[in-house]
N, C-alpha and C positions, 0 to 999 in steps of 0.2 A: 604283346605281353605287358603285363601292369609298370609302371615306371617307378617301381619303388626299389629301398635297397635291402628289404626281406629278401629270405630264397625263393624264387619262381620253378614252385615244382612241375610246370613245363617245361622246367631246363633240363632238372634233374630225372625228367621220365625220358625223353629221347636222350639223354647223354647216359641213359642207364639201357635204354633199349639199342643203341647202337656199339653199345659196348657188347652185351652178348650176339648181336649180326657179327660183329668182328667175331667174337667165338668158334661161331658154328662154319660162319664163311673161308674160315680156316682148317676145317674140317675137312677134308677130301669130298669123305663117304657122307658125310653130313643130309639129311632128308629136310631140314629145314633152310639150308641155303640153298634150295632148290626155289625158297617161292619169297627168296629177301631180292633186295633191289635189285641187285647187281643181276640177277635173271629177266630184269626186266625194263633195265636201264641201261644207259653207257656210263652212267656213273655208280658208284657204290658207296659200302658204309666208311669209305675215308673221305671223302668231299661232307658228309654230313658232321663228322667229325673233325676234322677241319674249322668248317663254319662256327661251330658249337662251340667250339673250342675260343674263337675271337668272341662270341659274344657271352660267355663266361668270363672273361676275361677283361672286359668293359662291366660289367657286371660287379666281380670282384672290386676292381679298381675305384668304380662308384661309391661303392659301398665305406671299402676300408678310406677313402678321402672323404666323406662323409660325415664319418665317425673321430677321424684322425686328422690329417692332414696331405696334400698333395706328396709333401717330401717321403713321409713312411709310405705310405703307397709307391713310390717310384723304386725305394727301397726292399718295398717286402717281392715285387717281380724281381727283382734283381736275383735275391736269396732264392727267388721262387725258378730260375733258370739253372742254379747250381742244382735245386732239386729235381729237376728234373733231367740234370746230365747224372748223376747220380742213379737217379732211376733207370737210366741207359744202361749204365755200368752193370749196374744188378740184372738187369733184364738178359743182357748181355752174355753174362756170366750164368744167368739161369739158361740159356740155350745152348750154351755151349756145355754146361753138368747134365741136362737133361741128353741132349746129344750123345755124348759119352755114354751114361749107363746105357740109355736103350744099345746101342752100338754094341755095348759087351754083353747084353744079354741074346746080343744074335737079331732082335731087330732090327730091318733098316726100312723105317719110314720114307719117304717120297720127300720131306721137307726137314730133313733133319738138317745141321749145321756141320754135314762133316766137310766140307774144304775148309771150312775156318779152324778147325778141329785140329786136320792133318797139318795146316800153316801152323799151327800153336804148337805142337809136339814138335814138329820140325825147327823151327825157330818162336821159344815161347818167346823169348825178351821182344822182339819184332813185331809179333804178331799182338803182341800187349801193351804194344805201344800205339798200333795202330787203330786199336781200340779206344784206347785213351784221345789219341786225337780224332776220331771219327773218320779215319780213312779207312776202319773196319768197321761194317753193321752188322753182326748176325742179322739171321733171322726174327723178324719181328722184331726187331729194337730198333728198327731201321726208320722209324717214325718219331723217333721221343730228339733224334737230332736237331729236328727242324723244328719241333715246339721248344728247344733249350733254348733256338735261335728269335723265334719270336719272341718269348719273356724277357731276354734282352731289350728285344726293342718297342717294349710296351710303354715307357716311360716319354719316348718320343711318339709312338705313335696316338697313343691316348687323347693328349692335347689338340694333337691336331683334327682327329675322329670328332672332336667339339667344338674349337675353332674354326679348322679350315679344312672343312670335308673335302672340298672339289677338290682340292690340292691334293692330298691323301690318296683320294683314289684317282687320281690322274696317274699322281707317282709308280701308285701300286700296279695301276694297268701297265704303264712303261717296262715297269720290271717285269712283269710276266710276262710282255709280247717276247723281251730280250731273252727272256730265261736259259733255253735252249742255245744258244749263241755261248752263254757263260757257263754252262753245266760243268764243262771240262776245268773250269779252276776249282771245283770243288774238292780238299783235298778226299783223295781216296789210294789205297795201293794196289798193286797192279793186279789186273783182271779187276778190279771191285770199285763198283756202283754205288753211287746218292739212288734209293730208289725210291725216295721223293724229293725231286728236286726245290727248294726253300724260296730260291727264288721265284717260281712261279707258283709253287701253293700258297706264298704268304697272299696271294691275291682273295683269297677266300676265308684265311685267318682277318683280312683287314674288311674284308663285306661282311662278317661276322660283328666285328667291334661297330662300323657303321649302322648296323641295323640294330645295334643297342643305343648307339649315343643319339645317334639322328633317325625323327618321326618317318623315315623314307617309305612303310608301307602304309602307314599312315592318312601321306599326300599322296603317293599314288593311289592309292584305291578311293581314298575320298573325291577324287577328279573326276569328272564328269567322263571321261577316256579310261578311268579306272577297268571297267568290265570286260570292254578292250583285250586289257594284260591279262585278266584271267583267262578268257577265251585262248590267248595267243599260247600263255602257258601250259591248258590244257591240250592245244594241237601236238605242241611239241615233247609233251610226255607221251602224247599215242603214240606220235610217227617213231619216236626213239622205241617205245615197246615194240612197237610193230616192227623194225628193224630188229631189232637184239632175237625176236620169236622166230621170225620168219626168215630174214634175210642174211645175216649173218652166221657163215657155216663153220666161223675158224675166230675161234679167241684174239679180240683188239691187240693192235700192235702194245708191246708192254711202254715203248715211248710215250706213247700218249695219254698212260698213266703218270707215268713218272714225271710229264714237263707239264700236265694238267691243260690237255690239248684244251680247242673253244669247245666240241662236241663235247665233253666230260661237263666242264662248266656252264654250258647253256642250259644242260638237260639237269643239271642239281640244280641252276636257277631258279630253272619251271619247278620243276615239283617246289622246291623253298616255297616259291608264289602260292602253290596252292594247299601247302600246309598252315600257310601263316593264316590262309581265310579259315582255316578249320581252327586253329589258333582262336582265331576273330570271335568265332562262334560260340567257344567255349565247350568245343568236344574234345579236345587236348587235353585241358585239364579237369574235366568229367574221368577221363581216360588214368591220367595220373592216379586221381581219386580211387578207382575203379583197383588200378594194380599201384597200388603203391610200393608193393617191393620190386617197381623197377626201380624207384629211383631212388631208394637204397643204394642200388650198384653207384647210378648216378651220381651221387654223392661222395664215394669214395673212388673217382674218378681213377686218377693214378696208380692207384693200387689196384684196382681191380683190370685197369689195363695190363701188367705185370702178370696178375695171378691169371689172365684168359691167357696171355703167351704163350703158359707152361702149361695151362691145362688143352691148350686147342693142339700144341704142339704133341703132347703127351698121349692124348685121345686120336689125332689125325694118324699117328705110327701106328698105334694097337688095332685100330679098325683096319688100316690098311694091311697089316699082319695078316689079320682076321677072315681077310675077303680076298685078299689078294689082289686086293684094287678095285675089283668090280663092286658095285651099286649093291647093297643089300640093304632091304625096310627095316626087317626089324633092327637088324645089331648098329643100322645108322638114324633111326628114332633112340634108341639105346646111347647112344654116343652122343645125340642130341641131349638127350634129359639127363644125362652126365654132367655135362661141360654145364646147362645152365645150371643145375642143381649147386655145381660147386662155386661156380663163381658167385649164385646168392650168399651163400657160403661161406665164404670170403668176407663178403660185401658184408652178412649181419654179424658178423665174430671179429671183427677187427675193434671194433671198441671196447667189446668185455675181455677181448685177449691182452690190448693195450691196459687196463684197468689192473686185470691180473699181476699182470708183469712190475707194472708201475706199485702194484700193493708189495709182492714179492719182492723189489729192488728195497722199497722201503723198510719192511719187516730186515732187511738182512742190513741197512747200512743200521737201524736201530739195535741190533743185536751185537753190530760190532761195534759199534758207541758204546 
């Protein structure tokens, strides 16, 4: 991608198109995560996210020290980690309300949040504290933890992604071989899980920032050995398909999501390698061009994460209601063109509704002046 500090709307079309994969991939009955990565990979749409996520983030940080200065840039991640524990909270609190009605109207979805539910009625003070500290993640808010933890450490990691890369990711690899070894000091309350562990995905958050700050596909592919990697990468997206199709009869252990085994990360590697030559090529952003309201979503990153939790959660119960678990086309193409329909939705109404509001707030402090 271009090295400028405009928005790169190849950011914002996979950070929009991976935001509805996470939608539908949450979908039980869903007919479109039937043919998204994760059917076809050992990794899925959170390793891509992930990734996107560090090089937005170098991105950002360019930009606003660019414009500003290093100091407000270390500053504005800072505020930018409370928002997004904040965005937890609410998330949080949005699975846990959404949980509840469906529950009282005699619903029970396959992925609802009722143990945290029952914890909360049993003991709210306890159980809302341990939300508060992150020793409780609902469902699907289980992810916003470890990005509140990287914004944190943007400030430090930044500098070094430009000074001293080796370093950087020397470090970062250390931490994720250990990951696993330290999972257990993560707080959590009893029975309950990090189900992504921080320490070993920040290794993906930090190859994300690196492949913004430093030219790395750049030199490698300009290298005479270049062709090489691409070869190499396309063997090992076959053999992983060719595995996940054929060979595999029983859903990967859930550990080696959560501690970001090498099999997850070698096979997001590859494909990364041979997205960036399509990148290279300029059918990314032909693509972008082409659908522009993906990355609309993309754009409103955060929020649109939020609002797919509630609709994937919302939509994965009623279909499951509906079917009774089993595979139905139409009512789960139906459930597809839902979930993405709303979360465009979302994505293109949050500015005129902010607008609204912001008129409304005005009209009424001027009225009471």
């Amino acid at each position: 991608m271009q090295q400028s500090s405009s928005r790169l709307i190849e950011l914002d079309f996979f950070r929009g198109l991976v935001l509805l994969i996470i939608v539908v991939d949450h979908i039980g009955g869903s007919i479109l995560s039937r043919i998204t990565l994760h059917a076809y990979a050992l990794c899925d749409a959170a390793e891509v996210f992930v990734f996107l996520g560090g090089f937005a983030t170098a991105t950002a940080y360019a930009a606003l020290a660019e414009r500003r200065n290093e100091t407000i840039a270390r500053s504005r991640f800072l505020r930018r980690s409370l928002e997004i524990y904040r965005a937890f909270l609410v998330t949080a609190g949005l699975m846990l309300l959404v949980s509840a009605l469906l529950s009282a109207l005699s619903i029970d979805g396959p992925n609802l949040a009722t143990t945290d539910l029952d914890d909360l009625m049993d003991a709210p003070l306890a159980a809302l504290g341990d939300i508060l500290l992150f020793r409780r993640q609902p469902y699907l808010a289980s992810v916003l933890p470890m990005y509140a933890f990287f914004a944190l450490l943007v400030p430090m990691i930044l500098p070094l992604a430009r000074s001293k890369p080796w370093l950087l990711l020397a470090g970062s690899i250390a931490l994720w071989a250990g990951a696993p070894a330290i999972n257990g000091y993560l707080p959590a309350a009893p029975d309950m899980h990090w189900d992504f562990n921080p320490f070993a995905w920040q290794l993906l958050f930090v190859l994300g920032v690196l492949a913004r700050c430093q030219p790395v596909y750049q030199r490698i592919s300009a290298h005479r050995l270049g062709g090489i990697v691409s070869v190499i990468a396309f063997a090992i997206v076959i053999a992983a398909a060719y595995y996940k199709l054929f060979l595999a009869h029983e859903p990967l252990n859930g550990s080696l999501k959560q501690n970001l085994s090498y099999l997850r990360a070698g096979n997001f590697l590859a494909i990364a390698w041979l997205v960036a030559n399509l990148i290279q090529l300029g059918w990314a952003r032909k693509l972008a061009q082409w659908l522009p309201w993906v990355g609309v979503i993309g754009r409103k990153g955060l929020l649109c994460f939020i609002a797919g939790a509630v609709i994937s959660l919302v939509i994965d119960s009623l279909l499951y209601a509906a079917t009774d678990g089993y595979l139905n086309y139409p009512l789960g193409l139906l459930a597809d063109a839902i979930a993405v329909g709303g979360l465009f939705a979302v994505a293109l109404g949050a500015e005129p509704l902010k607008r609204l509001v912001g008129r409304f707030a005005g009209t009424r402090l001027g009225t009471s002046a």
